[in-house]
N, C-alpha and C positions, 0 to 999 in steps of 0.2 A: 216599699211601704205605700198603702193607700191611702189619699189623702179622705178628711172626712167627708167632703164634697166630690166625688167623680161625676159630676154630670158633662162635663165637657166631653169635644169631640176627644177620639183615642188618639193618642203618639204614634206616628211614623214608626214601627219595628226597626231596628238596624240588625242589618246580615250578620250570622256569629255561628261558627263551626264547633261543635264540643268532639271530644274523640274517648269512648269507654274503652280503658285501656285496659286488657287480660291476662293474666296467665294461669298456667293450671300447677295449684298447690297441691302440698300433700292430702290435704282434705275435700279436693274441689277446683273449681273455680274461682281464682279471685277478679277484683276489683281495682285499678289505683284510685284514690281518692284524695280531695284537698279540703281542707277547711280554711273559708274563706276571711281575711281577717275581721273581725269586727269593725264598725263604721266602716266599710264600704259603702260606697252610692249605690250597689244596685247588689243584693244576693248576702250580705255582710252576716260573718258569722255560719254560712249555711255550708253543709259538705255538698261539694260537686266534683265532678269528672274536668280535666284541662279540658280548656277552650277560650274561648273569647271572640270579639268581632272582628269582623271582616277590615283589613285594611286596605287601600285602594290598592295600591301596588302588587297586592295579592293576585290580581287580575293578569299580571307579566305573561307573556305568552311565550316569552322565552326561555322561558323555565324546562330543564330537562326533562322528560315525564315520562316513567313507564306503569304500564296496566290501562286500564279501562279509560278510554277517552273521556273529552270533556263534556263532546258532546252525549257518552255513553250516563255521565252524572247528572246531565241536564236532565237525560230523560227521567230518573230513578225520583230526584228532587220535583220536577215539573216546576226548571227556572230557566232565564236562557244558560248557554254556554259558557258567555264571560260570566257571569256569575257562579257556574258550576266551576271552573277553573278556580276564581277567589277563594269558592267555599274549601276547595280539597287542599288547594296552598292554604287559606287561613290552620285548617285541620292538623298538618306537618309540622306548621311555624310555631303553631301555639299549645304541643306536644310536647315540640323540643321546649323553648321557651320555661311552659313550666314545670316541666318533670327530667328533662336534659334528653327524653328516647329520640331519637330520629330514624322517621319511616325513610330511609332513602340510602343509596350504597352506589359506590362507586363504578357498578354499571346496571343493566336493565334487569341482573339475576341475581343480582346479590345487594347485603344490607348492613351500612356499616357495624361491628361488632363493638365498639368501643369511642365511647363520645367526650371523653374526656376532654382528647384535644381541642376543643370545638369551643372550649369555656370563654374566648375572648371575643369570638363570633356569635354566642347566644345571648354574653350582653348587649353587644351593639343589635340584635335585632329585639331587643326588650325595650331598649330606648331608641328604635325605630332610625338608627342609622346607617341598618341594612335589609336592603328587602332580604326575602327568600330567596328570590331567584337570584340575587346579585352573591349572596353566600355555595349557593349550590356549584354555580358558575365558577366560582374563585378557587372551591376544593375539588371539583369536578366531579363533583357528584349529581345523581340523578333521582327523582321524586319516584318513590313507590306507591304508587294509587293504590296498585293490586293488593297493598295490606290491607287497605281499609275498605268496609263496608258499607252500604247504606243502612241508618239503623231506625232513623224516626227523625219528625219535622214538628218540635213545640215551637206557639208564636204564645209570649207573654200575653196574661191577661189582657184588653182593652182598657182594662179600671185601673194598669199601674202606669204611672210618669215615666218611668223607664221601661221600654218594652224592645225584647231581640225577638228576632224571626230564625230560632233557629237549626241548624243541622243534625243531630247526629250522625257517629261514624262509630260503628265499632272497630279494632286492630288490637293484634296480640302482640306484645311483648318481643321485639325481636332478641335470635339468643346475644347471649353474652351481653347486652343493654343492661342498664340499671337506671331504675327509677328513680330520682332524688329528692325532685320536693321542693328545689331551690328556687326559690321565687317570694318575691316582698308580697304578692296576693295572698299567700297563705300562711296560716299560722301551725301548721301542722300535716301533714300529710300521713299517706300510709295504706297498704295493701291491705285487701278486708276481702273475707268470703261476704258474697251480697247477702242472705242469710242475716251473717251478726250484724251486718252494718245495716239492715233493718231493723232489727231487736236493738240496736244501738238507737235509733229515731224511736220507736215506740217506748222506750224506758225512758225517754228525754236525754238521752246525751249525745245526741247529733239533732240537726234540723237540715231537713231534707225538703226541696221543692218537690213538686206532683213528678216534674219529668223525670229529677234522681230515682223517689222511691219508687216508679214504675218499672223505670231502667232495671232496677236493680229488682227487682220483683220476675223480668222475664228472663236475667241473664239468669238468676238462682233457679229457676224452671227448667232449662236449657244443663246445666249443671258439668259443661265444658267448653272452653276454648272452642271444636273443634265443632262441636254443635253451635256455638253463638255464629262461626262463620261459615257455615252451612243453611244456615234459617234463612230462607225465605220471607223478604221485606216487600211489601208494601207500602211506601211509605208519602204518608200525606198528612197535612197539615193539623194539626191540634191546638182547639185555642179553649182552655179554661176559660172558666166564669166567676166570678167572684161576687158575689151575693151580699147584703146586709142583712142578718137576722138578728132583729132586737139592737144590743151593741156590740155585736161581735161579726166580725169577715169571717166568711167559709168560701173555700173555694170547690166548685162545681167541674167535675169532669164532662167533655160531652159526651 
């Protein structure tokens, strides 16, 4: 929310990986999505893709990892290294975390098929009493980069008190995964062709930030899986603007 005064300098962004999660329906492409609870601090109420921010420990370089190096992320993002390494662990952690998929399998070609068992290790890293890498390490599993993609770089407005800098990733659906939803951030969750869940924000019964409904505006273009991880990204920084006209905020694409 913007305060009625923004003239002050802009907030520090904090680093935060989001990860657009796919699979291809009988109709299409879909989406997973979450609706975020109402009163939250920062997004409350709005439908978004899992993610969240960076945590320091996300940085571990001990972390198992296979696909595209860190250094390979740094370049895609234009961050350093350590940084690219947090943002693809934060990407993993905060997947499983709140939808329960996990990009990662028990060696550099393969990906686990069923996460159930994992239910008392996804609480402990909710409540941050396990890194990633100390989880991966313990079941001997290893981080699948090569699921994910680079997708786009939103940094929040200047004019909001809360601002992330943050990632995209797109990744499909690995088989046999299920998607759950289980997490106290959201009050609902659920698989959507991007399509309706556009027509869902324009009729009023979602609220979508710029980066969702863009998101969801090129993966409905693309119209599969196989095309969203074949696009060719570019991907560089995007920062809204937010404007007063009269008494009302609009926000400004650049």
């Amino acid at each position: 929310m913007v305060p009625e005064d923004f003239t002050g300098p802009p907030v520090e962004p904090r680093d935060a990986a989001t990860v657009v999660l796919l699979r291809d329906g009988a109709a299409g492409v879909e989406v997973f999505l979450l609706r975020r609870v109402t009163g939250m601090a920062f997004a409350g109420g709005m439908t978004v893709f899992p993610g969240g921010g960076v945590d320091r420990r996300d940085a571990d370089t001990s972390v198992a990892w296979s696909g595209p190096s860190p250094s390979w992320w740094a370049t895609r993002f234009d961050c350093p290294v350590e940084l690219a390494t947090a943002l693809v662990c934060a990407a993993v952690r905060e997947t499983f975390e709140e939808s329960g998929v996990l990009l990662a399998g028990p060696s550099a070609d393969s990906v686990v098929a069923d996460t159930s068992g994992y239910g008392a290790a996804r609480e402990a890293l909710v409540a941050r009493e396990l890194s990633l890498a100390q989880f991966l390490a313990a079941e001997g599993l290893v981080l699948r980069a090569d699921l994910l993609r680079p997708w786009a770089n939103w940094v929040t407005p200047a004019e909001e008190p809360r601002r992330y800098d943050t990632r995209f990733f797109a990744a499909v659906l690995p088989e046999g995964q299920i998607a759950d939803g289980v997490t106290t951030e959201a009050s609902d969750a659920a698989w959507q062709r991007p399509a309706d869940a556009l027509a869902d924000w324009k009729a009023g019964r979602r609220a979508l930030m710029p980066p969702t409904w863009m998101t969801l505006a090129e993966v409905d273009e693309l119209g599969s899986t196989a095309a969203v991880l074949a696009e060719p990204r570019e991907v560089s920084k995007i920062i809204p603007k937010v404007v007063r006209e009269g008494g009302a905020l609009r926000v400004v694409m650049p």
